[in-house]
C-alpha positions in Angstrom: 88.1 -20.8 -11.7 87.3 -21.2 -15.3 87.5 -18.2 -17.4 84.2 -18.0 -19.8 82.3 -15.0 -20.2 79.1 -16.8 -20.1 79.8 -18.3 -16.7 79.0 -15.9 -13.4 81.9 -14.8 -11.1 80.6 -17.6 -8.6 78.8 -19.7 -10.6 78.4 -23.1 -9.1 80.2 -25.1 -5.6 81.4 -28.6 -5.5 81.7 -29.5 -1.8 82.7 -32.7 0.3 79.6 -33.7 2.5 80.7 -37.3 4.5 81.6 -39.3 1.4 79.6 -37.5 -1.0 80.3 -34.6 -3.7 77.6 -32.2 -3.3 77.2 -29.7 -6.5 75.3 -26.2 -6.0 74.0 -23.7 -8.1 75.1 -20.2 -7.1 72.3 -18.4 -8.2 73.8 -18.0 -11.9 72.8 -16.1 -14.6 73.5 -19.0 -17.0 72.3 -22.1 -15.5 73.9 -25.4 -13.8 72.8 -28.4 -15.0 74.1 -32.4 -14.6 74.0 -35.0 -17.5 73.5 -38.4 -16.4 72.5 -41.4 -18.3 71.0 -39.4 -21.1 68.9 -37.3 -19.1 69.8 -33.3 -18.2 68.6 -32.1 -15.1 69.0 -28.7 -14.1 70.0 -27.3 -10.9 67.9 -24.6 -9.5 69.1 -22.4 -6.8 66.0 -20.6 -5.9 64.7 -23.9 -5.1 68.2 -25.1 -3.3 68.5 -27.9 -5.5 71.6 -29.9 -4.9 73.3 -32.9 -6.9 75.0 -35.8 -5.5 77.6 -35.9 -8.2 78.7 -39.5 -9.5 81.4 -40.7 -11.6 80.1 -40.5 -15.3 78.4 -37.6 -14.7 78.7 -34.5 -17.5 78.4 -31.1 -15.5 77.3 -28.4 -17.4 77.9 -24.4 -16.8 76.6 -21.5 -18.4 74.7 -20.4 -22.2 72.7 -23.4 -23.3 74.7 -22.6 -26.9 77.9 -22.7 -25.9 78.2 -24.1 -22.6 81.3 -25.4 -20.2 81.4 -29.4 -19.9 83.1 -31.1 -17.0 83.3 -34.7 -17.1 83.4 -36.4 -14.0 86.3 -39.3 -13.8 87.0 -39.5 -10.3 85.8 -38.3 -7.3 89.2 -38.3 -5.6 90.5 -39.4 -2.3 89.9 -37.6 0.7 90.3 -33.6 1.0 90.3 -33.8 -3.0 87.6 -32.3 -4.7 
């Protein structure tokens, strides 16, 4: 949980799928969106996007002005996500 008013009370999911991390959007108010490389792309759940999250990654949560930035550095062993 990451307290920040511009972030919806169930905002996005990371979730194990075989040796993948899978990222969803929650139907946000805000917006989900993934950095890679230089390039944003946005996660849509009306369209049931999903992201196959990779080290390096930037994941980005809620108001395009002031937005939450996770940075992804591992993606841990098993059971960890």
């Amino acid at each position: 949980m990451l307290p920040d008013g511009h972030l919806s009370g169930e905002h996005a999911q990371l979730s194990r799928e075989g040796g993948a991390v899978v990222l969803r959007d929650l139907r946000s108010t805000n917006g989900t969106a993934v950095d890679r490389g230089g390039q944003r792309f946005a996660i849509d759940a009306t369209s049931q996007q999903e992201w196959v999250v990779a080290v390096g990654d930037e994941l980005v949560l809620g108001d395009a002005l002031a937005p939450v930035r996770l940075r992804v550095v591992s993606l841990g062993g098993p059971g960890v996500v």
